[in-house]
C-alpha positions as CSV (number, residue, x, y, z in Angstrom):
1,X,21.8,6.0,14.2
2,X,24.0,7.1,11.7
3,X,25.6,4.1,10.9
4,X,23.5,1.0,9.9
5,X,25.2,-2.7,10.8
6,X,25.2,-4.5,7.0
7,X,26.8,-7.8,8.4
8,X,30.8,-8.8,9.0
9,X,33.8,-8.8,7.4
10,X,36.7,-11.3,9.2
11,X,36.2,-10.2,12.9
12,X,35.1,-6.7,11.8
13,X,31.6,-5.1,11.8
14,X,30.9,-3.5,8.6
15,X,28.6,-0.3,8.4
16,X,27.0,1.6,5.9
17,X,27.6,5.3,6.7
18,X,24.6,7.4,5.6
19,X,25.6,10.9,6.8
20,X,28.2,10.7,4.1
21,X,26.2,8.9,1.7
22,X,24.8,11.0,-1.2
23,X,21.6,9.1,-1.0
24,X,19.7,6.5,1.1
25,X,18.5,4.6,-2.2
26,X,20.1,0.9,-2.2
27,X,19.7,-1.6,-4.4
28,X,20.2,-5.6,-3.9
29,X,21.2,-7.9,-6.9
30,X,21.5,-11.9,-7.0
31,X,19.8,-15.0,-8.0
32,X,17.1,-16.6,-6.4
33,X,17.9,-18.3,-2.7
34,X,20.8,-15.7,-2.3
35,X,19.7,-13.7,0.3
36,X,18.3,-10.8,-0.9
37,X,15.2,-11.3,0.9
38,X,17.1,-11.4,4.0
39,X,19.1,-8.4,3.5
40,X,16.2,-6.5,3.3
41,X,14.2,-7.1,6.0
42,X,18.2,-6.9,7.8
43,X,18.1,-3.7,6.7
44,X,14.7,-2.5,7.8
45,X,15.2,-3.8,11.0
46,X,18.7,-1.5,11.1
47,X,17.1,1.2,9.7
48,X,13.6,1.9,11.9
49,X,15.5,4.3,14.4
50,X,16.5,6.4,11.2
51,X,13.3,6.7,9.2
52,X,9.6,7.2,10.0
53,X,7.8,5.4,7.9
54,X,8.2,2.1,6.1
55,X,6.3,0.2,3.3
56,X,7.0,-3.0,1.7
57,X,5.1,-3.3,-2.1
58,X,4.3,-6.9,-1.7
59,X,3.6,-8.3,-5.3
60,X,3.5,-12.0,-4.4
61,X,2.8,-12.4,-1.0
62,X,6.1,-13.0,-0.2
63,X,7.1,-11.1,2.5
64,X,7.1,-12.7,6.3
65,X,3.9,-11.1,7.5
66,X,5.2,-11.7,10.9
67,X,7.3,-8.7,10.9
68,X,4.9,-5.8,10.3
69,X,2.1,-4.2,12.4
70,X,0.0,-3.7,9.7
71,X,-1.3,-4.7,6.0
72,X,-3.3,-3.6,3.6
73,X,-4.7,-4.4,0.6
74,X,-3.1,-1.5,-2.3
75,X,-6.7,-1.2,-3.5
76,X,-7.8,0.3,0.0
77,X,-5.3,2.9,-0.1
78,X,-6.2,6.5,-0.5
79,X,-4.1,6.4,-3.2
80,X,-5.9,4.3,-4.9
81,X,-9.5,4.9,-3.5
82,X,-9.4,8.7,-3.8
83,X,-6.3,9.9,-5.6
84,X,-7.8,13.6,-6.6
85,X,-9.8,14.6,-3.2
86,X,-7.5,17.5,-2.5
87,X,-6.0,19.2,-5.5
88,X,-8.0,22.1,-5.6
89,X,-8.1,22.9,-1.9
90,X,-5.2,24.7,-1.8
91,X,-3.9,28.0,-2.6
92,X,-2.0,26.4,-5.7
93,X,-4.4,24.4,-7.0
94,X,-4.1,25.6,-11.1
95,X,-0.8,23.9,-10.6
96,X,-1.6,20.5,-8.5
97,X,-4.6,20.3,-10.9
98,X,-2.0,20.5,-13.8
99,X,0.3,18.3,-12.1
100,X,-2.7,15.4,-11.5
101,X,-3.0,15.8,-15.2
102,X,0.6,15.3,-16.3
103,X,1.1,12.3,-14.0
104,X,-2.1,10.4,-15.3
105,X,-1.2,11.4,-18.7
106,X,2.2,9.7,-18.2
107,X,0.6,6.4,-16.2
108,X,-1.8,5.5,-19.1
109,X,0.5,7.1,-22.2
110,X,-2.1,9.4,-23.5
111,X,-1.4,11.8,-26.1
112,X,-1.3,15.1,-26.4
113,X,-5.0,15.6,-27.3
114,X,-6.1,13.6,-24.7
115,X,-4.1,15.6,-21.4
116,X,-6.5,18.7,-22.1
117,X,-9.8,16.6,-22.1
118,X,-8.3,15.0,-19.0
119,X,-8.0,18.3,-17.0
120,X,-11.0,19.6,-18.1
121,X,-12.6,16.3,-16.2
122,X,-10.5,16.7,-13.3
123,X,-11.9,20.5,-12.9
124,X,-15.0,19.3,-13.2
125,X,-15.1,16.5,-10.3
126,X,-13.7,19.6,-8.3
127,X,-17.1,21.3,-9.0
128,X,-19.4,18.0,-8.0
129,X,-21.3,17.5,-4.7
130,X,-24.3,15.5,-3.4
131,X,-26.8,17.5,-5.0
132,X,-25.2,17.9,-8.6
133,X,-27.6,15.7,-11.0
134,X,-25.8,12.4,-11.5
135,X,-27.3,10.7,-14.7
136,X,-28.3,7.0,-14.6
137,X,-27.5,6.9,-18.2
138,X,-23.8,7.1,-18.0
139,X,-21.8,4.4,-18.5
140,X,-20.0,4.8,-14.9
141,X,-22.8,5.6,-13.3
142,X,-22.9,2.1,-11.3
143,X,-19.1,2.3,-10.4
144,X,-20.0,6.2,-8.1
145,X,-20.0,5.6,-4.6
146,X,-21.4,8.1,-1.6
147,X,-19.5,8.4,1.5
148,X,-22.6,10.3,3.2
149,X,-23.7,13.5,1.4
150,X,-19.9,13.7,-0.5
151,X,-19.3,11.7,-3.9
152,X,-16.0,10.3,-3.1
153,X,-13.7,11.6,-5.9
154,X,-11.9,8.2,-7.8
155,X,-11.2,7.0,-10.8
156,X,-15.3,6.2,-11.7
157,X,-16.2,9.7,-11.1
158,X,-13.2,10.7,-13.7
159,X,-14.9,8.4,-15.9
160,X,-18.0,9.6,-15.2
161,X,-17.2,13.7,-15.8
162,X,-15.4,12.3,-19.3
163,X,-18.2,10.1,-20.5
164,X,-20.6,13.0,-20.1
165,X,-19.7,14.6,-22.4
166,X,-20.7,12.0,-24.7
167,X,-17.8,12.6,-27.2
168,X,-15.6,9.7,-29.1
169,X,-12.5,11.1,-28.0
170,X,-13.8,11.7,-24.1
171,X,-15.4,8.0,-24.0
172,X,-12.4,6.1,-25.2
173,X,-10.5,8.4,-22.5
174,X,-12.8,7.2,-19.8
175,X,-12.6,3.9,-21.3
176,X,-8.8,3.6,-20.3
177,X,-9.3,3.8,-16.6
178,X,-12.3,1.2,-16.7
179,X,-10.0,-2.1,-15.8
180,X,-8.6,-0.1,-12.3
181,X,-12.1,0.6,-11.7
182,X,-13.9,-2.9,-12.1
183,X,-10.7,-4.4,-10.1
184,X,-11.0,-1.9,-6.8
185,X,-15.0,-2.5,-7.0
186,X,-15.2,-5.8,-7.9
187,X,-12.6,-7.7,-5.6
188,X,-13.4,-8.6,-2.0
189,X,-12.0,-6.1,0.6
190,X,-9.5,-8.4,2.6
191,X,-8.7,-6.6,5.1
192,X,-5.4,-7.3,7.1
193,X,-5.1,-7.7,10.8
194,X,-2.7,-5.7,12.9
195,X,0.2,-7.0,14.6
196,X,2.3,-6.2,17.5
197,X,6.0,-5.7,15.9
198,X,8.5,-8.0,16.5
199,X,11.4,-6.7,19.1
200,X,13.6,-4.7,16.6
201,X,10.7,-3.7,13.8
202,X,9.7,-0.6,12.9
203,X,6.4,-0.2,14.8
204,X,5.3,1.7,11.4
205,X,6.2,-0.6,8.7
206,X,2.9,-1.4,6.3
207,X,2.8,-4.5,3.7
208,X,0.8,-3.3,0.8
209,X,-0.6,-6.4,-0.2
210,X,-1.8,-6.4,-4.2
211,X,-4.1,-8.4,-6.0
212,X,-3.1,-11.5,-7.9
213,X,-4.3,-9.7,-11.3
214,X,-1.5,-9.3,-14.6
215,X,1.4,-7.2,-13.9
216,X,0.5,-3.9,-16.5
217,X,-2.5,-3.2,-13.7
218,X,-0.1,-3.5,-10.7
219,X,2.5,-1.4,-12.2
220,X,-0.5,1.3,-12.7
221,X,-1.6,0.7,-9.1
222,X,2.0,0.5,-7.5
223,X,3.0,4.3,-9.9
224,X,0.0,5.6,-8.1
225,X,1.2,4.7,-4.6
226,X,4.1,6.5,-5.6
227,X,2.8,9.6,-6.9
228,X,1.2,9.6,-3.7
229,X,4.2,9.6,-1.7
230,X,6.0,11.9,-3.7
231,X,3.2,15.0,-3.9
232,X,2.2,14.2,0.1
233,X,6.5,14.9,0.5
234,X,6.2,18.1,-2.1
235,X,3.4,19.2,-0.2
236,X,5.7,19.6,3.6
237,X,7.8,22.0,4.2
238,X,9.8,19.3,6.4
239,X,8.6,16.1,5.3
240,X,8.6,13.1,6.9
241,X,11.6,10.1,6.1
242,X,9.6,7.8,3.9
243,X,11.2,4.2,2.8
244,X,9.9,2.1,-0.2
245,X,11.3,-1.7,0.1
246,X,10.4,-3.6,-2.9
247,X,11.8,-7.6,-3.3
248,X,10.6,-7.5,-7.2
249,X,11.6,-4.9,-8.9
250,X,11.1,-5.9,-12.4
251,X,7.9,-5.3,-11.9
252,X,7.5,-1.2,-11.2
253,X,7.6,0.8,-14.5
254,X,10.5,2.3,-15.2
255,X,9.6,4.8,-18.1
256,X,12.0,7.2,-18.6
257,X,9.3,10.0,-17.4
258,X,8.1,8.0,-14.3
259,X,7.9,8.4,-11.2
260,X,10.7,5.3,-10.2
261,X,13.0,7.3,-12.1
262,X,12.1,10.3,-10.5
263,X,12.2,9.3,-7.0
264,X,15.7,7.7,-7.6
265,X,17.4,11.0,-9.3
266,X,15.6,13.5,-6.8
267,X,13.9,11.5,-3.8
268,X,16.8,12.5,-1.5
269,X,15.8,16.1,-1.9
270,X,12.3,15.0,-0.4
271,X,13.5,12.0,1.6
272,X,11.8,9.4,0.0
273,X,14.3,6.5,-0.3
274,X,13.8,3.3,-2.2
275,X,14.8,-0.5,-1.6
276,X,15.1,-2.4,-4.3
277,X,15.7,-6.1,-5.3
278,X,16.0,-8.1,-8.5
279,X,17.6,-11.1,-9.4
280,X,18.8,-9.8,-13.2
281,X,19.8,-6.3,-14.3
282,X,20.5,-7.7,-17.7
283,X,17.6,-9.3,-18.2
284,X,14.9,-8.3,-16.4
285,X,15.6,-3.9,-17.3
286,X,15.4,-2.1,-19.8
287,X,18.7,-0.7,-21.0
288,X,17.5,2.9,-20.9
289,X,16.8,2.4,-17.1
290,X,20.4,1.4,-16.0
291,X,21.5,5.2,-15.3
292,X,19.0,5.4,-13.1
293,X,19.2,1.8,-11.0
294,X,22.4,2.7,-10.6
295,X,21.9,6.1,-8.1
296,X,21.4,3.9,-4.8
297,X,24.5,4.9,-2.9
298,X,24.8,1.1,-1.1
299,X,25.2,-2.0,-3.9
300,X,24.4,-5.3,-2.2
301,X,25.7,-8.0,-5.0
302,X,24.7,-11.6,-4.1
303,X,25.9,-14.3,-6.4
304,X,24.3,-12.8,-9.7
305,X,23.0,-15.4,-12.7
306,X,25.3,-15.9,-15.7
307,X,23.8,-13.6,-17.7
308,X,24.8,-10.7,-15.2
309,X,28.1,-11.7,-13.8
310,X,30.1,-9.7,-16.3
311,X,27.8,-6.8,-15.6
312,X,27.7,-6.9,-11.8
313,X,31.2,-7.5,-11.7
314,X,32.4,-4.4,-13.8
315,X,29.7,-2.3,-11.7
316,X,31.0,-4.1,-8.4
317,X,34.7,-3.8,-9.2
318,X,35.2,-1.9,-11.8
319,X,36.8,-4.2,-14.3
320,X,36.1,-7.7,-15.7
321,X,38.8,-10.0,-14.7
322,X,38.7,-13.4,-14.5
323,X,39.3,-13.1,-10.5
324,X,36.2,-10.8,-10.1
325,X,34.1,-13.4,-12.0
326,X,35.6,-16.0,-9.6
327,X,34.7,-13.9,-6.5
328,X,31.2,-13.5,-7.3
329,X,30.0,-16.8,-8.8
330,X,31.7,-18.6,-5.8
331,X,29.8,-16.4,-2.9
332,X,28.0,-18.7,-0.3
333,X,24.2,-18.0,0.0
334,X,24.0,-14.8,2.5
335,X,27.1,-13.6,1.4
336,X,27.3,-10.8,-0.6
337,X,30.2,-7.5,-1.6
338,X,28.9,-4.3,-0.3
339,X,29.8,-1.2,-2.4
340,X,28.9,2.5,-1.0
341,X,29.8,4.8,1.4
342,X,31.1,2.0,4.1
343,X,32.9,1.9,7.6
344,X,33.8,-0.6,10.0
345,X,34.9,-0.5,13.8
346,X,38.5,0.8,13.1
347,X,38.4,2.7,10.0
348,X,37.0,5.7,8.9
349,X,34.6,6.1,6.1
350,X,35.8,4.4,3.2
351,X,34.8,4.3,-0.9
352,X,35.7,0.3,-2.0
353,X,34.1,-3.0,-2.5
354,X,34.0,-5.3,0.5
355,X,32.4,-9.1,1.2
356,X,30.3,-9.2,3.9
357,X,28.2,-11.6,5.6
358,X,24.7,-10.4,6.0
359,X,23.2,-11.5,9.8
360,X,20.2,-13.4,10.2
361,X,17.6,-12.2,12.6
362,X,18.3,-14.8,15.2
363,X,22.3,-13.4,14.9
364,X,21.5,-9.6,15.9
């Protein structure tokens, strides 16, 4: 399926053309009660024949659990559980070690002084098994679990390797990971049922449910999910289509070295594609992270709030006028302008802006 249904213009069906898009990323504006929700799970449900694998980063528990076959709470992900297992099982692992090192660096801002003490404990978990002496005196100590005869390789037994060496400098480092750690160990393991997909649904779309804890920690726990993703794509030699839907995106970090931004300038090279919805670009971003929320090759612009509407307009159309003001504010809810690389039943693929109705489910 090369060309996704986006809703209706007039008596004409309205498609998003992806072979000729330059990217799969697309990004969905408007104020709450819109329709963005809708458009999303529109466009997952258009979308499932194309790509292999869905996920939906579910921050408030907002997402119709009806429409997925399974969930999971983020703090059961191997991601989360056991980022470091396999970085030095490979022929390359000097360089994945490295890499581990620059992405934790980056998640929890440490300095300079602190990346080398932090690889230097990464080697070292490498080097552990059941029989290495584990000391009862350390700190993290408690926080080590056993999966049989293997010490499962997490965030504690970073800790753990760093405290050890019984340093200021190491202990304030293993310090910094201590709130990820009490939060995967202490909070119940809710695990989700599995459900039979509604006609329509990707039978491999996964809610990643997170825990009700501030957002700074689910930011960390969503950039590791991500990491993740991207190194499993780095490491195939023909990976996999992977799509990231998320309904709040305000919340993900968008540090001009992470992985959000990464994934939108050079996730089509690995095909990791991201969905993403916000109500504000003015005020909910960070002006430094515009360049990048702007590489989605499909705009869907509901009826933005007022501090946006000059914004989305001169993104939308190009220009400012009081028309394109007019046009926007006065959109019915689950009516939207599409921008992108578009098509409809009688016209080739097209460049322009054009309102659309997006479908409900019970309208496909």
């Amino acid at each position: 399926m090369n060309k996704i249904l986006l809703g209706r213009h007039n008596n004409f069906s309205i498609y998003w053309d992806t072979t000729a898009s330059q990217n799969k990323h697309t990004l969905i504006t408007g104020k709450s009660g819109t329709g963005k929700t809708t458009a999303l799970i529109h466009l997952a449900q258009m979308l499932h024949k194309n790509f292999e694998t869905f996920y939906v980063l579910d921050y408030a528990n907002c997402f119709p659990s009806n429409i997925s076959v399974s969930e999971h709470n983020i703090l059961q992900h191997p991601s989360i559980l056991n980022p470091f297992s396999n970085h030095l099982l490979d022929s390359n692992a000097v360089h994945v070690l490295i890499r581990y090192a620059d992405m934790l660096a980056n998640l929890f801002k440490l300095g300079t002084r602190q990346k080398p003490l932090l690889t230097r404990a990464l080697l070292e978990m490498n080097l552990m098994t059941a029989t290495t002496p584990i000391s009862s005196t350390n700190l993290f100590h408690s926080f080590l679990t056993f999966d049989g005869n293997i010490i499962r390789k997490d965030f504690a037994l970073l800790a753990y390797c760093l405290a050890a060496h019984d340093t200021k400098e190491d202990y304030a480092l293993a310090n910094r990971f201590l709130d990820l750690i009490l939060l995967a160990k202490s909070l119940p393991e809710t695990k989700y049922p599995s459900r039979i997909a509604m006609d329509g649904m990707p039978a491999n779309l996964t809610i990643l449910r997170f825990p009700p804890v501030g957002p700074s920690i689910n930011a960390q726990l969503t950039d590791l999910f991500l990491w993740y993703v991207w190194y499993s794509a780095n490491e195939q030699d023909s990976p996999s289509p992977v799509t990231i839907i998320c309904d709040e995106a305000k919340l993900l970090n968008w540090n001009k070295l992470g992985i959000v931004r990464k994934i939108l300038n050079e996730g089509r090279q690995h095909k990791i594609n991201l969905f993403l919805a916000m109500q504000s670009l003015t005020d909910e971003l960070a002006k430094t992270a515009l360049s990048s929320i702007m590489q989605p090759d499909l705009h869907l612009a509901f009826t933005p709030p007022d501090t946006d509407c000059r914004s989305i307009a001169k993104l939308i159309f190009n220009k400012t006028t009081k028309d394109c003001l007019d046009l926007l504010t006065n959109l019915p809810p689950g009516q939207c302008f599409a921008k992108g690389t578009l098509c409809s039943d009688r016209t080739p693929t097209f460049q322009q802006t054009i309102q659309i109705n997006i479908p409900h489910e019970e309208e496909l």
